[in-house]
C-alpha positions as CSV (number, residue, x, y, z in Angstrom):
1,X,68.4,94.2,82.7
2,X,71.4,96.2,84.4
3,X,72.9,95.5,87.3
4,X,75.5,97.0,89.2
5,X,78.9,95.3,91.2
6,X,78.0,96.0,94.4
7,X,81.2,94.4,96.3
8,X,85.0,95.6,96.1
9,X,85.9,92.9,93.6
10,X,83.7,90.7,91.9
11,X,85.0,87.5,90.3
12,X,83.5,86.7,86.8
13,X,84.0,83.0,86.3
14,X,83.8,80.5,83.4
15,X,81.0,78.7,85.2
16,X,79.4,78.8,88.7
17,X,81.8,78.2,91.9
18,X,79.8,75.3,93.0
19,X,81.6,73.0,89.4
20,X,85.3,71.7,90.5
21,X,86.6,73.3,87.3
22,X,85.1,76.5,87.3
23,X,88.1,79.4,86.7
24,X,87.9,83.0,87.5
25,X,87.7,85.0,84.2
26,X,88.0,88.8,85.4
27,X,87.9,90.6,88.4
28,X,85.3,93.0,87.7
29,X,85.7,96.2,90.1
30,X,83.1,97.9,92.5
31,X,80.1,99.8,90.4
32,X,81.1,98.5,87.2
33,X,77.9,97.3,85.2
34,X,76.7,93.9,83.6
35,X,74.0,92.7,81.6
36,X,72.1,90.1,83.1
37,X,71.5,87.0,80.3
38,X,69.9,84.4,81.9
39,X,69.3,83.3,86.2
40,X,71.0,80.1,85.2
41,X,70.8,78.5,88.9
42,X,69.5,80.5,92.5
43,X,73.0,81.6,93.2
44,X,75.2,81.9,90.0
45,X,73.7,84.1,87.4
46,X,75.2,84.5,83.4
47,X,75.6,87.9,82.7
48,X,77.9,90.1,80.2
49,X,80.3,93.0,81.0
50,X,78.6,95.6,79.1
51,X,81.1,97.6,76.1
52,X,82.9,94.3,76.3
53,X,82.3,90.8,75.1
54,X,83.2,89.3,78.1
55,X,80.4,87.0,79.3
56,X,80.2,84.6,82.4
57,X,79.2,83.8,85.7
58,X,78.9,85.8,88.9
59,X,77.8,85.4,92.8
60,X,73.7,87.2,92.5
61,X,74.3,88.6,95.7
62,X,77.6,90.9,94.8
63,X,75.4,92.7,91.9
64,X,72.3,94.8,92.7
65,X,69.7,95.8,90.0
66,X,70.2,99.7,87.9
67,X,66.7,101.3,88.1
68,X,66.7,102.8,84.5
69,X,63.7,104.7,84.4
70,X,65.6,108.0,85.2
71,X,69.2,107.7,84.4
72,X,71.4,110.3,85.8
73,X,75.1,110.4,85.0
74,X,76.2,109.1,88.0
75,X,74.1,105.9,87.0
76,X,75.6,105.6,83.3
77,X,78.1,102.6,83.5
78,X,81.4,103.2,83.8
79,X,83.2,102.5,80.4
80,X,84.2,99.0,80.9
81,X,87.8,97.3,80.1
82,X,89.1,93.5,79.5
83,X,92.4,93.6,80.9
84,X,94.6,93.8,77.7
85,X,97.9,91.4,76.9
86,X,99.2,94.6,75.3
87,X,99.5,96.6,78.2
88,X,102.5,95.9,79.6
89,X,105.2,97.6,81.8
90,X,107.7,97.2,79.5
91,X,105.5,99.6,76.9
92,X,103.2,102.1,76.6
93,X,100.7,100.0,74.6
94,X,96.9,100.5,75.3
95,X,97.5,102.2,79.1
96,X,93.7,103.0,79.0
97,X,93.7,99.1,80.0
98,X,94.4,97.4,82.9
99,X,97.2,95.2,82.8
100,X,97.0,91.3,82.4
101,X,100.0,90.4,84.3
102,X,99.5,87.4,86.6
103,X,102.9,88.4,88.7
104,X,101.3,91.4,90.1
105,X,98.8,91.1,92.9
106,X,95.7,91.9,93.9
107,X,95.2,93.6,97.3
108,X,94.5,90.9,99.7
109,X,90.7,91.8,101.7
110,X,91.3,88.9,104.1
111,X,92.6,90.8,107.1
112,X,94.6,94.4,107.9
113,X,97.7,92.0,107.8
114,X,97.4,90.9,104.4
115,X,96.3,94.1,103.0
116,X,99.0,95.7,104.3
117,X,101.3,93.0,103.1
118,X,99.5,92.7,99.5
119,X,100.2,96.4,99.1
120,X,103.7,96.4,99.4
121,X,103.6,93.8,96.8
122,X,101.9,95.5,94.3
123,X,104.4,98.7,95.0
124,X,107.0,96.6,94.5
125,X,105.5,94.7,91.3
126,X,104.4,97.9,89.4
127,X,108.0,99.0,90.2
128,X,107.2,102.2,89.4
129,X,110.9,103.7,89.3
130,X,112.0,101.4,86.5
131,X,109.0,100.5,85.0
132,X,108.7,101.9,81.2
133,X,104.8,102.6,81.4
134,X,105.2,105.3,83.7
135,X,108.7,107.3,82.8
136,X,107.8,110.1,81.0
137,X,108.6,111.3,77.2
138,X,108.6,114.0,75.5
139,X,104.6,114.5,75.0
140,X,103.7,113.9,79.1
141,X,104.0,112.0,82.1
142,X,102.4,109.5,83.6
143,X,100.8,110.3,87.1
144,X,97.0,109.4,86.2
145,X,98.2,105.9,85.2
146,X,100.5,104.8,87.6
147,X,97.5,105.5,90.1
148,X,95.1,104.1,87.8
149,X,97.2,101.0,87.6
150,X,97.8,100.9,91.6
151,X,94.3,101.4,92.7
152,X,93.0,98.7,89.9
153,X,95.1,96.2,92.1
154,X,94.2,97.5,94.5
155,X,90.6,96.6,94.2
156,X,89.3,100.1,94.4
157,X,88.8,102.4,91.7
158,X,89.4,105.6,89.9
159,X,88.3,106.8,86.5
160,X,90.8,106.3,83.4
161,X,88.2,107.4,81.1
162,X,85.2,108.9,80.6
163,X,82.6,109.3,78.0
164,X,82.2,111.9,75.4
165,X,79.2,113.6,75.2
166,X,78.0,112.1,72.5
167,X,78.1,108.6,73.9
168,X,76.1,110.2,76.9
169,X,73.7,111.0,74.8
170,X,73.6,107.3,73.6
171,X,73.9,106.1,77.3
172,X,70.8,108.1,78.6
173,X,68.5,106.5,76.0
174,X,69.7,103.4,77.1
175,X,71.6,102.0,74.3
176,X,74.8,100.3,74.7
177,X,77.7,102.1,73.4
178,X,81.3,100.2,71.6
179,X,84.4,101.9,73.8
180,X,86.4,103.5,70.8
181,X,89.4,105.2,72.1
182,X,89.3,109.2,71.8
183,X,85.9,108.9,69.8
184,X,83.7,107.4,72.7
185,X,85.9,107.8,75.5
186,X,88.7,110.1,76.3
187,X,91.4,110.1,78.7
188,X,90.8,111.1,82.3
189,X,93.3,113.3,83.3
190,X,94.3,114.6,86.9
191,X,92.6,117.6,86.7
192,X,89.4,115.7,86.2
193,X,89.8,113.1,88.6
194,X,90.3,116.1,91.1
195,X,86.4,117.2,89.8
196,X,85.4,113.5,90.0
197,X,86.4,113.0,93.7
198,X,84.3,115.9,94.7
199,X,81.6,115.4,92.3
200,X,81.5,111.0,92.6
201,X,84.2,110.1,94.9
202,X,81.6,109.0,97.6
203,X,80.0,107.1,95.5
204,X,82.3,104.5,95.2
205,X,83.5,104.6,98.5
206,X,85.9,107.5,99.0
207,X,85.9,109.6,101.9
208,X,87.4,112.9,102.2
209,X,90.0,113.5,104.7
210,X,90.8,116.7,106.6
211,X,94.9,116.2,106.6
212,X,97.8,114.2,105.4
213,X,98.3,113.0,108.7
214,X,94.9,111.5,109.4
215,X,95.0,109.9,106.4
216,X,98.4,108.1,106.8
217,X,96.9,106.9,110.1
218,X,94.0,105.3,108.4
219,X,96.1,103.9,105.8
220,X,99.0,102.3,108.2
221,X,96.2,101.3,110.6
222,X,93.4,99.5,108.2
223,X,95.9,98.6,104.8
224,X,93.4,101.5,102.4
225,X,94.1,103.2,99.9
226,X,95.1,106.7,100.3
227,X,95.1,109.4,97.4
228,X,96.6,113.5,97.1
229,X,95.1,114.9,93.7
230,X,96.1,118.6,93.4
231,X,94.4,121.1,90.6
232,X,96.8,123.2,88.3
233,X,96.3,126.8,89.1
234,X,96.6,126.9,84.8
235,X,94.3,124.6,84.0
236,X,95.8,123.0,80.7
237,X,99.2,122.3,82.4
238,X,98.6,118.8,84.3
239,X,97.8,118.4,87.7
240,X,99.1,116.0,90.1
241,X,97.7,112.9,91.6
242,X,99.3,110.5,94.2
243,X,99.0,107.1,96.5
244,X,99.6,107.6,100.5
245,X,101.0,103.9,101.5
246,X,101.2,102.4,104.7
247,X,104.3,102.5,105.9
248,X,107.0,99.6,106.6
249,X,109.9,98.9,108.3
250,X,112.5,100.8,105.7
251,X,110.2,103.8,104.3
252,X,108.4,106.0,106.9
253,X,105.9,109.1,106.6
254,X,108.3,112.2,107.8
255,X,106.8,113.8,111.2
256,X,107.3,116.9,112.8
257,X,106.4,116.9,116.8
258,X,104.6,113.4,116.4
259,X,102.2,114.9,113.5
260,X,102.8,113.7,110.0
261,X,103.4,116.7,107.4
262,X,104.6,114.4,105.0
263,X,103.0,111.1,104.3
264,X,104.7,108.2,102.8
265,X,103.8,108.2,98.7
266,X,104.1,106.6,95.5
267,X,103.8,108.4,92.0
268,X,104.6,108.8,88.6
269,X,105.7,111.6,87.2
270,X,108.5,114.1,86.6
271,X,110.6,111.6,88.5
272,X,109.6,108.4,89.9
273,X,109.3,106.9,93.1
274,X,108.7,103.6,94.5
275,X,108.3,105.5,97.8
276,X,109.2,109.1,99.3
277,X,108.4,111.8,101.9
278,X,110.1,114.2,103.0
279,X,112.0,114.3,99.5
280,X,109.1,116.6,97.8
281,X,108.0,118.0,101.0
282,X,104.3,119.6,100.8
283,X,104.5,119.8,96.8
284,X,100.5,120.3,96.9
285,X,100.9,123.2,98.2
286,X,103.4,124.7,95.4
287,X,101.6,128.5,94.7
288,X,104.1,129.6,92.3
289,X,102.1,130.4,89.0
290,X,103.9,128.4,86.4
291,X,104.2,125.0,88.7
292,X,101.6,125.0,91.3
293,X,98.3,124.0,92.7
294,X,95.2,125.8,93.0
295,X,94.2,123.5,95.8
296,X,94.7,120.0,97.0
297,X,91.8,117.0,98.2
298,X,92.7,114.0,100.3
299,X,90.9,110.5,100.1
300,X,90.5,107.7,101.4
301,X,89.3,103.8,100.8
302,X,89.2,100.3,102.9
């Protein structure tokens, strides 16, 4: 049977909490989906990341049960990652994975202290200025990943991938499908996860948000995660996708009469930034036919 991560993070361990040596394994995000093997005691059941071989143990109260009898797309698991070696930020290697890199953080949950404090060490570990994962090539650049790779710290999450229709097909019947880059799955780019916000966003916890200055006050105030996608107005040029950050001591949101009209961000893409503002003013709301943006959403997550 299926079930479903029903908590922010959910720790997949070599054995149950309650043994003196157990280790955590993975940190599986919210919604992901695992097999359930075997009820091994009341509290700590085996179960198996599904399109991985990944198997141990997890808390039974931070999973919930997948009702198959009707499957809808919003209830197909989400194609499921180990966090790869290769990916790196020194490379470009497998960036459809999440990185296995002890040095950089997860988003402390504890309190709006060390959320806020966590994320400014994740900023600063991604180092997205410098870091060669993100700088763009010749071919693209690398918006969707940077974000990908921040909100997987994080502990909240955004597509990287999605299934081909084929594997849909397979997924609906049931049957478990191998993840085999561009044949199974393909890239999710920015345009996309500007459909999948409005189409699934709420679903895994997002809420929309009327204005760039609402949602840096939710972000400073509770340590979220804030996002700006924008939609190409030419649909097979790239659109744009951002983090809102809370902001700190040294980087600040730029305000106009007390309002914020541009909120502190960090992105990939054309050029990097650790952190800016007022340095790319309102770029979501670039018209201009070649460059801009049919429209812009804003989200936000605890």
């Amino acid at each position: 049977m299926k079930y479903r991560v029903t908590s922010p993070s959910l720790n997949l361990r070599d054995l149950p909490a309650t043994q003196n040596n157990s280790k955590i394994l993975i940190q599986i995000p919210f919604r992901h989906t695992v097999k359930l093997i075997e009820k091994t005691t009341p509290d700590w059941w085996k179960v198996k990341l599904l399109n991985t071989e990944k198997e141990g143990f997890v808390f039974y109260k931070d999973i919930e049960a997948v009702v198959e009898t009707n499957v809808k797309s919003i209830d197909i698991e989400i194609p499921n990652f180990e966090l790869s070696a290769k990916a790196s930020l020194n490379n470009k290697e497998e960036t459809y994975k999440p990185i296995d890199d002890t040095s950089i953080p997860f988003r402390d949950l504890t309190s709006t202290e060390s959320k806020l404090i966590s994320i400014g060490n994740i900023i600063k570990a991604l180092d997205v200025s410098n870091s060669f994962r993100y700088q763009k090539d010749a071919s693209d650049t690398y918006c969707n990943i940077y974000t990908f790779d921040y909100c997987f710290f994080a502990k909240v999450y955004i597509p990287r991938l999605r299934w081909t229709d084929k594997a849909i097909a397979q997924l609906e019947k049931g049957n478990e499908v191998a993840l085999v880059f561009d044949d199974t799955v393909k890239p999710f780019y920015s345009n996309y996860i500007y459909d999948w916000f409005i189409q699934s966003g709420n679903e895994f916890g997002w809420v929309r948000i009327e204005d760039v200055d609402e949602l840096q006050k939710k972000v400073n105030a509770n340590g979220g995660v804030g996002i700006i996608c924008a939609k190409r107005l030419i649909l097979n040029k790239s659109g744009h996708i951002v983090v809102v950050v809370p902001e700190t001591d040294t980087y600040k949101a730029y305000r106009k009469d007390g309002k914020v009209i541009y909120p502190l961000q960090s992105q990939a893409g054309a050029d990097n930034y650790n952190y800016f503002s007022e340095i790319r003013k309102d770029w979501w709301n670039n018209k201009e036919q070649e460059k801009g943006y049919a429209s812009a959403i804003f989200y936000y997550h605890d």
